[in-house]
SEZA-798630 format. One record per residue (C-alpha): y, z, x; residue number from 1; residue in one letter. Coordinates in steps of 0.1 Angstrom, whole numbers, m for minus. Layout:
BEGIN
v Y	w Z	u X	num NUM	residuo A;
...
//
This chain:
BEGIN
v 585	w 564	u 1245	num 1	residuo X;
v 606	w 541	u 1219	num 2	residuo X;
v 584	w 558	u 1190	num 3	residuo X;
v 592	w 593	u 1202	num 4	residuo X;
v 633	w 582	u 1207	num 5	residuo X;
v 635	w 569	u 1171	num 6	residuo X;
v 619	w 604	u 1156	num 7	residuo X;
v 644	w 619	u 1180	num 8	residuo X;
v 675	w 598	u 1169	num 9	residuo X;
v 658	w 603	u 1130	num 10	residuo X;
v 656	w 643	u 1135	num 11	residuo X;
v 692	w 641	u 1149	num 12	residuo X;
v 702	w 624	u 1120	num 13	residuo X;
v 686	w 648	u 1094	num 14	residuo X;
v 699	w 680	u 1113	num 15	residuo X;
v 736	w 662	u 1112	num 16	residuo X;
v 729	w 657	u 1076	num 17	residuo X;
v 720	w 691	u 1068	num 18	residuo X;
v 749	w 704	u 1090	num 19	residuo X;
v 772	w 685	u 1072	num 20	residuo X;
v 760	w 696	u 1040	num 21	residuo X;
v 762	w 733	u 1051	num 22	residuo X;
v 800	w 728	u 1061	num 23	residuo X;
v 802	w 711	u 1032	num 24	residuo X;
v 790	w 739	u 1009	num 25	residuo X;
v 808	w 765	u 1033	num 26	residuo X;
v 844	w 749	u 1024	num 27	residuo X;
v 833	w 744	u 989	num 28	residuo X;
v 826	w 785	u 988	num 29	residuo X;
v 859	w 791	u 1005	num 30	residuo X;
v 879	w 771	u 983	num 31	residuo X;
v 861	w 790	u 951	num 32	residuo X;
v 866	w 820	u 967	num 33	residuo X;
v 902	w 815	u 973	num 34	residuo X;
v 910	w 802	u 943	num 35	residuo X;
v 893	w 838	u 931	num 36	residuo X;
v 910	w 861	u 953	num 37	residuo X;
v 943	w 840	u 940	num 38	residuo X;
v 934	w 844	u 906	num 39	residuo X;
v 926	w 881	u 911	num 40	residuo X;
v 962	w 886	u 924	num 41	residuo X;
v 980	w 866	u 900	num 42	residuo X;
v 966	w 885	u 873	num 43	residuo X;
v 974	w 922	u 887	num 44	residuo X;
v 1011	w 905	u 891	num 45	residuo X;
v 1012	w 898	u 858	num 46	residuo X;
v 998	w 926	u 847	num 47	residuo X;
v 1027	w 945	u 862	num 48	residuo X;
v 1052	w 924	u 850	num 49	residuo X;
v 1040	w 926	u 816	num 50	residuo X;
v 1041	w 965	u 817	num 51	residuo X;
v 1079	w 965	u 835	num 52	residuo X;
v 1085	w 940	u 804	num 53	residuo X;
v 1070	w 963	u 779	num 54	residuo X;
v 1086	w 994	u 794	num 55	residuo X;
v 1121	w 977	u 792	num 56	residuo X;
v 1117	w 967	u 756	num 57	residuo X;
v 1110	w 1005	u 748	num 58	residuo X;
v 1138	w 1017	u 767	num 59	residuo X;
v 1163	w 989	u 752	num 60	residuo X;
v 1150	w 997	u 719	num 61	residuo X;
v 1179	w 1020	u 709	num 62	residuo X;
v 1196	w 1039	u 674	num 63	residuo X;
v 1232	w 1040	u 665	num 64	residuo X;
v 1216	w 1082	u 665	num 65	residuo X;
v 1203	w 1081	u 706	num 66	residuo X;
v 1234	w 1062	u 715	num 67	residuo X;
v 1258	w 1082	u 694	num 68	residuo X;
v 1241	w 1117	u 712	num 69	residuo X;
v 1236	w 1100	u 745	num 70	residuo X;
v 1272	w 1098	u 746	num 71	residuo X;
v 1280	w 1129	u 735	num 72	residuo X;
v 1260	w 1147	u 761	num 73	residuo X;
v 1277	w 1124	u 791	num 74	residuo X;
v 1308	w 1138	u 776	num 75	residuo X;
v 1297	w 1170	u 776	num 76	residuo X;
v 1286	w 1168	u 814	num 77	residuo X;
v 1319	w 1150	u 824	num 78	residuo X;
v 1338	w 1181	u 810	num 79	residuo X;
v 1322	w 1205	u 824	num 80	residuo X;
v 1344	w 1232	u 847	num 81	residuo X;
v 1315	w 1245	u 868	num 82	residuo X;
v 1279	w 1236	u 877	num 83	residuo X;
v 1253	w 1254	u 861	num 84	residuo X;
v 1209	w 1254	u 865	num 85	residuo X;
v 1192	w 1235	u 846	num 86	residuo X;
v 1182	w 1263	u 823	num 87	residuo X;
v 1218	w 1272	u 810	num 88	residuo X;
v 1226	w 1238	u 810	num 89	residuo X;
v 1200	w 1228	u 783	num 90	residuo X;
v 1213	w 1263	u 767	num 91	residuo X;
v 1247	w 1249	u 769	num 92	residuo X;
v 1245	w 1215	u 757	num 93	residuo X;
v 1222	w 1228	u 723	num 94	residuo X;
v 1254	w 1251	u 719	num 95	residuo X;
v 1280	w 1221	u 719	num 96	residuo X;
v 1260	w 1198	u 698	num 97	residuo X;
v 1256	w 1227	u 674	num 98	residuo X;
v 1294	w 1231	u 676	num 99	residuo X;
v 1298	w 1193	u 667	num 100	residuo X;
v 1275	w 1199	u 637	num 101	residuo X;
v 1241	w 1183	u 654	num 102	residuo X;
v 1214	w 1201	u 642	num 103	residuo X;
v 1201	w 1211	u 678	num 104	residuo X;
v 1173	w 1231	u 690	num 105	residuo X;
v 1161	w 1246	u 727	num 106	residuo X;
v 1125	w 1236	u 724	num 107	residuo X;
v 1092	w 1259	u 748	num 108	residuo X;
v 1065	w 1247	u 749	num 109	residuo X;
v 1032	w 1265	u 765	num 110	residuo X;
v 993	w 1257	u 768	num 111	residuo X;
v 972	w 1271	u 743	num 112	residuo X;
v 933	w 1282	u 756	num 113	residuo X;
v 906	w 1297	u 736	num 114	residuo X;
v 891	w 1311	u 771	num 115	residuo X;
v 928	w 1330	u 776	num 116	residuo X;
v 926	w 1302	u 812	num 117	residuo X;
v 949	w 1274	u 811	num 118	residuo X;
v 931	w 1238	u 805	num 119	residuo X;
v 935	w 1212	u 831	num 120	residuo X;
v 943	w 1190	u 809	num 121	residuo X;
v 974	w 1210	u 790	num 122	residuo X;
v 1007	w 1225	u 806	num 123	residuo X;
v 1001	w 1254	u 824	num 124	residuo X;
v 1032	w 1268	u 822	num 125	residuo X;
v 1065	w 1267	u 798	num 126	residuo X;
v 1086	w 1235	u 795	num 127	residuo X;
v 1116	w 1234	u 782	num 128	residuo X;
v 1138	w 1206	u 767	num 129	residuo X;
v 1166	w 1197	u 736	num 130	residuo X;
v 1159	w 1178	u 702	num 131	residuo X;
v 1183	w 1173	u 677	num 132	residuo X;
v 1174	w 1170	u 639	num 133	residuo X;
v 1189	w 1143	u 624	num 134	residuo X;
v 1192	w 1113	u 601	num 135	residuo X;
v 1198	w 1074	u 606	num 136	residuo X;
v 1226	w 1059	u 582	num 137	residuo X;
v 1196	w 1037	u 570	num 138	residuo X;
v 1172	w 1062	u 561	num 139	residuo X;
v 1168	w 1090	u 542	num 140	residuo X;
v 1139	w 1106	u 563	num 141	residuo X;
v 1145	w 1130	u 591	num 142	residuo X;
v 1146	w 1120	u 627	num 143	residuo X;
v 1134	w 1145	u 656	num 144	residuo X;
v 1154	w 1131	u 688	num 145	residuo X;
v 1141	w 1144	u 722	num 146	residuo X;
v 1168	w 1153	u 752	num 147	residuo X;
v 1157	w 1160	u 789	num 148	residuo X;
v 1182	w 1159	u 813	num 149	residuo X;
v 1156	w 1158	u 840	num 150	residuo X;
v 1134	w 1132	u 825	num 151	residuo X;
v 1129	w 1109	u 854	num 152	residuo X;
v 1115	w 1137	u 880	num 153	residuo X;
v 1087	w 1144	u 859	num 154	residuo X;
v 1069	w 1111	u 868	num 155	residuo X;
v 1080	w 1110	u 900	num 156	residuo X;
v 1044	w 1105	u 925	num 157	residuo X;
v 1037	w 1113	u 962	num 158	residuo X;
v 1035	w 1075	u 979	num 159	residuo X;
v 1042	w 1055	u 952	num 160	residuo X;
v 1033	w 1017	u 951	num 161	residuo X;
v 1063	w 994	u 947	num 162	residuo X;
v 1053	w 983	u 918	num 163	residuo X;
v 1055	w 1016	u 900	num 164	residuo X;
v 1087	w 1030	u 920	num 165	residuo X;
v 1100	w 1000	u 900	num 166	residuo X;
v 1091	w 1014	u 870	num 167	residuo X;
v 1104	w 1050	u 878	num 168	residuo X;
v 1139	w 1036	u 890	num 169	residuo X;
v 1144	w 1018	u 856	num 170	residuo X;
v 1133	w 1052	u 836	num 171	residuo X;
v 1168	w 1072	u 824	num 172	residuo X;
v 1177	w 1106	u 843	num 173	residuo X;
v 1186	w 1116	u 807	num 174	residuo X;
v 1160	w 1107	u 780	num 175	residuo X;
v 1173	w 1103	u 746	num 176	residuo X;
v 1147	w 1089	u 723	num 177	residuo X;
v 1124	w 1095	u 694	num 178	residuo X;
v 1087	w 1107	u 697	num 179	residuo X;
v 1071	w 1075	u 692	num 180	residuo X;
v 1097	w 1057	u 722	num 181	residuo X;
v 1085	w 1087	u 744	num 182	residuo X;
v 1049	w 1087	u 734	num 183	residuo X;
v 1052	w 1050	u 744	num 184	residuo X;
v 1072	w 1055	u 775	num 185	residuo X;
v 1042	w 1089	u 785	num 186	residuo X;
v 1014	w 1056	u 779	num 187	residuo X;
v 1027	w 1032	u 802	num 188	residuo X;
v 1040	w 1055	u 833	num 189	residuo X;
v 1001	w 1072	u 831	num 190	residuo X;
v 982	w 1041	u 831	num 191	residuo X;
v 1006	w 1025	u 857	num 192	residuo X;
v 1010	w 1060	u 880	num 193	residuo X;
v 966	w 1062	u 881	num 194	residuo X;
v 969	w 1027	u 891	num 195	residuo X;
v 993	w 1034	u 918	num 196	residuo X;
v 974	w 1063	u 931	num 197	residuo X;
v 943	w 1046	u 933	num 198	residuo X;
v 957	w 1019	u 952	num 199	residuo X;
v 970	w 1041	u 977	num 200	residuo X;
v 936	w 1059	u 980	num 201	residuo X;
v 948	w 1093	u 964	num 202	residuo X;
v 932	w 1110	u 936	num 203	residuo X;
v 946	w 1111	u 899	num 204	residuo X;
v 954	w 1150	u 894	num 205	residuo X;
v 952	w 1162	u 855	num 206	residuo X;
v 989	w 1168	u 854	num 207	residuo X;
v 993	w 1128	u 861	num 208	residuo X;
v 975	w 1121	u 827	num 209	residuo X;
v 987	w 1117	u 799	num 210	residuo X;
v 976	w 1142	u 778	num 211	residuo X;
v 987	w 1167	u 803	num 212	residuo X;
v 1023	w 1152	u 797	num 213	residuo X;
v 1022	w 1152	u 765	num 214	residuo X;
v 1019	w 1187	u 764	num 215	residuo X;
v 1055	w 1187	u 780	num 216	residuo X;
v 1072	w 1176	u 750	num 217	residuo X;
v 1048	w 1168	u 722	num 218	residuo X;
v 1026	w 1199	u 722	num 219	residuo X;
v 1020	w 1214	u 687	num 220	residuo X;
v 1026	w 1247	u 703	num 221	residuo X;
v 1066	w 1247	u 703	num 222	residuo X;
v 1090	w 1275	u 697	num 223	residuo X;
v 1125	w 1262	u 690	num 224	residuo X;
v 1155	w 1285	u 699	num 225	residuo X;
v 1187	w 1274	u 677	num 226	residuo X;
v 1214	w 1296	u 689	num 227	residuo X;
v 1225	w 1314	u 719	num 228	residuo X;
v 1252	w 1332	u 727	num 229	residuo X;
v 1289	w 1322	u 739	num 230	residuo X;
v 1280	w 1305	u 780	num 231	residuo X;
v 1312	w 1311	u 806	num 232	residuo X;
v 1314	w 1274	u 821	num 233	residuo X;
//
């Protein structure tokens, strides 16, 4: 009987010690996977901090040219007798800024398709917006500066993630910038709106990718419109 109690009492003793080292590797598991699922998270964080960073450095990035017809445009708009659509406005504003000696221009752009079909991945449809010709004090090259008045709307998403609602709030309602500023601007909306979309379990349609918005406003298929007649305001 005392030989079968002390194989008892030394089974006990190895189950216990195999018990403890199970917990013991459970917790250490945990602990990894914890400091994981932490890590995980503090690098999406900074991943979106780093882009809200970037985008702010593009947007603060501004001429003596953007600011001078930024504020020309705001004067424009604060002087204005009556509302107008959005189409006559852009028609309207080219026509003062022509008037105050800005080489401005009504831009349309469209798709072009060998099938005749509209691609997926270009505009399908006309876009309109404003760019202005012109020429820093410090350089003897010629500027093209882009206008929208609606510029904010067009990255606007259906359930967007806090994260990128961040971003849209902190994009102008009126863009005034170069092409490289908005080709930087198109870069870092597209990668952070297929991010947000995925997160929320929704599909990335083609007019959410970038080269679908760049077709908007740096298609090679643009017809500029300088002049227009006399608008009643």
């Amino acid at each position: 009987m005392k030989k079968i109690n002390m194989r008892s009492k030394k089974e006990m003793m190895v189950i216990s010690e195999l018990e403890e080292d199970k917990l013991s590797q459970m917790v250490s598991d945990f602990i990894e996977l914890d400091c994981e699922t932490f890590q995980v998270d503090e690098l999406v964080d900074h991943n979106n901090r780093t882009t809200y960073l970037s985008l702010q450095g593009i947007l603060e990035n501004v001429s003596d040219t953007e600011t001078e017809i930024h504020g020309k445009i705001l004067f424009y708009w604060r002087n204005m007798v009556n509302n107008m659509e959005p189409k006559k406005l852009r028609q309207w504003i080219v026509n003062r800024l022509r008037t105050d000696e800005y080489e401005a221009s009504l831009c349309k752009t469209s798709w072009i398709t060998s099938s005749g079909r509209p691609s997926a991945f270009q505009f399908t449809g006309d876009y309109e917006y404003i760019d202005v010709m012109t020429k820093e004090r410090s350089e003897s090259e010629t500027v093209r500066v882009i206008v929208d008045i609606d510029f904010r709307s067009q990255f606007e998403l259906a359930r967007p993630t806090t994260e990128y609602q961040e971003l849209l709030n902190s994009l102008p309602s009126i863009f005034v910038g170069t092409e490289e500023k908005l080709n930087g601007i198109i870069s870092l909306l597209c990668s952070a709106a297929k991010q947000s979309l995925k997160e929320k379990g929704l599909h990335v349609p083609p007019w959410r990718k970038a080269s679908y918005m760049h077709s908007k406003w740096l298609s090679q298929n643009c017809k500029k419109i300088s002049l227009f007649a006399p608008l009643c305001i």
